[in-house]
VMD Tcl script that draws the C-alpha trace (Angstrom):
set ca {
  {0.00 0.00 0.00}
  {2.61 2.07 0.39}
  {3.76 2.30 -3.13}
  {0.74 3.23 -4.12}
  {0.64 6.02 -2.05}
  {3.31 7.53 -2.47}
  {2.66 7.16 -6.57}
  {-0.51 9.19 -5.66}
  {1.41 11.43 -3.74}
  {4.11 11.84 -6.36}
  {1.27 12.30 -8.84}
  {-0.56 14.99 -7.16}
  {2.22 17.22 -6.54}
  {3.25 16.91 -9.81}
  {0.52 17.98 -10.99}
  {0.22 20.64 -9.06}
  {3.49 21.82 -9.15}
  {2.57 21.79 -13.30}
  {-0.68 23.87 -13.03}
  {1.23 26.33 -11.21}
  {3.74 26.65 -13.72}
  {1.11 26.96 -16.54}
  {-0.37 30.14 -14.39}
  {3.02 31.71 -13.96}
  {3.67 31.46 -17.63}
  {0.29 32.57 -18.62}
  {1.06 36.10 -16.05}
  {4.61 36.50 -17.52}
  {3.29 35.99 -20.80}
  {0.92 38.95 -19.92}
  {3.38 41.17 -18.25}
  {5.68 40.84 -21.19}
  {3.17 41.17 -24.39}
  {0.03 42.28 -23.90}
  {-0.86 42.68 -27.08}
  {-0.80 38.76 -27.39}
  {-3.96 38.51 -25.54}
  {-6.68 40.11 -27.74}
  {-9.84 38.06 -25.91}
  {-8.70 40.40 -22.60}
  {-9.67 43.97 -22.45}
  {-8.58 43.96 -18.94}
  {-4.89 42.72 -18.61}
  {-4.88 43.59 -15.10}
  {-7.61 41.60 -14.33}
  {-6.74 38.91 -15.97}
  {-3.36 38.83 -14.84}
  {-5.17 38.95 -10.77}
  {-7.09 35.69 -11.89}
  {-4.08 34.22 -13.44}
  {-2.31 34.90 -9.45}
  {-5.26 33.74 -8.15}
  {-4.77 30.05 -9.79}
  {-1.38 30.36 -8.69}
  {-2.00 31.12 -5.17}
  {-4.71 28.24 -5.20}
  {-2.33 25.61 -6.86}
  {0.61 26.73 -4.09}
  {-1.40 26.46 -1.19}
  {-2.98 22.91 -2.43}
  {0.89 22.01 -3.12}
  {1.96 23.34 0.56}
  {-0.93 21.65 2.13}
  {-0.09 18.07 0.38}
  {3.31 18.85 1.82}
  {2.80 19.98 5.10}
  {-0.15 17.22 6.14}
  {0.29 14.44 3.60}
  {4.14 13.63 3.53}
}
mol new
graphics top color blue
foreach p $ca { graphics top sphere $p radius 0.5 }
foreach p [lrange $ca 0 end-1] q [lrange $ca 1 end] { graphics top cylinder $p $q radius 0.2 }
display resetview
């Protein structure tokens, strides 16, 4: 049982570790070229929701790690 835990473990913070990656590269890709991202009047507040994900995915990640090790 233990393998499979920590396979599920290994999965999750993988995956979270890669959906906060795919938020910080959607904000730098903001910061950086605005332009690029014609569906968003507001870059500000998309770049806030983008932070948002971020923040979300990180504190999932920190929780895994903190209680679930």
């Amino acid at each position: 049982m233990k393998i499979l835990r920590d396979k599920i473990y290994q999965a999750t913070k993988e995956y979270l570790r890669g959906q906060i990656e795919k938020h910080v590269a959607n904000a730098e890709v903001m910061m950086s070229n605005s332009v690029g991202i014609g569906e968003h009047s507001d870059v500000v507040e998309s770049l806030e929701k983008e932070l948002e994900k971020v923040a979300h995915y990180s504190d999932m990640l920190n929780a895994l790690q903190t209680y679930l090790k």
